[in-house]
C-alpha positions, 0 to 999 in steps of 0.5 A, a space after each residue: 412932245 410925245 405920248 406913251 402909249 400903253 397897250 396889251 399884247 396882240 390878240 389878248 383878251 386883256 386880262 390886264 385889269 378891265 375889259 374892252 368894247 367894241 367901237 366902230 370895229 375897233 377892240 376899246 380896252 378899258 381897265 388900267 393901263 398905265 404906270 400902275 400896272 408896269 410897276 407890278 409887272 415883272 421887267 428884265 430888272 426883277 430878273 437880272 439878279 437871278 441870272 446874274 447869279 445863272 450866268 455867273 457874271 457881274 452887273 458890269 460884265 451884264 451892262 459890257 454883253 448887253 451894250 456892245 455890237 454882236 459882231 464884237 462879241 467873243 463867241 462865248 459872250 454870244 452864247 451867254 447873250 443868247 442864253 440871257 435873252 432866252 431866259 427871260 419870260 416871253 410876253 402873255 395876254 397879260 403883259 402891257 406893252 408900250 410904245 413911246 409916240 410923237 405928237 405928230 404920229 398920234 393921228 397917223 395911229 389914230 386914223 388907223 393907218 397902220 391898220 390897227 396895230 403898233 409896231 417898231 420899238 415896243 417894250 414890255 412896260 415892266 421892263 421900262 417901268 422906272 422911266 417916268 418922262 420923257 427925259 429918261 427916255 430919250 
């Protein structure tokens, strides 16, 4: 079993949709963090169209790059890879992130042995926003 964690970019002030409090010393955000909110952001799927059309590629050519080790790609590949990354919009105070969690990591987070942040594999949630369930994550 695991629990999606929605959570705003590091050090925003949440201007996501709602507010945060202090509790214990902790920042509470509050507002709407969840599918609600992915599904208006912007994800690398509403920009795909548009550098497709940039780069001159197709969608299968896009799926070929973005799926095959580095270490294989042509130099020419590389590059359009590079391009492709450095063309979409970095995250702001009012991107969601995300970050799928174990059942069994929830009280590691929640006993804030990570010091109160959430690393490792975390997506822009409109990148992700058409996953709905586990299923389609894993």
């Amino acid at each position: 079993m695991y629990l999606l964690a929605s959570i705003p970019v590091s050090g925003s002030d949440n201007n996501i949709d709602g507010a945060s409090r202090n509790c214990y010393g902790y920042r509470i955000y509050t507002g709407n963090l969840d599918n609600r909110t992915a599904d208006v952001q912007q994800g690398i799927y509403d920009y795909l169209p548009k550098l497709l059309d940039k780069f001159s590629i197709t969608e299968s050519e896009y799926i070929s790059i973005t799926t095959t080790t580095v270490s294989d790609l042509s130099e020419a590949d590389r590059s359009i890879l590079k391009q492709l990354r450095e063309s979409l919009p970095k995250p702001s105070s009012s991107i969601l992130l995300q970050k799928v969690i174990s059942l069994d990591d929830i009280t590691t987070y929640v006993d804030n042995k990570y010091g109160g942040t959430i690393g490792g594999f975390v997506s822009i949630a409109g990148d992700v926003k058409s996953l709905r369930n586990m299923y389609q994550i894993y």
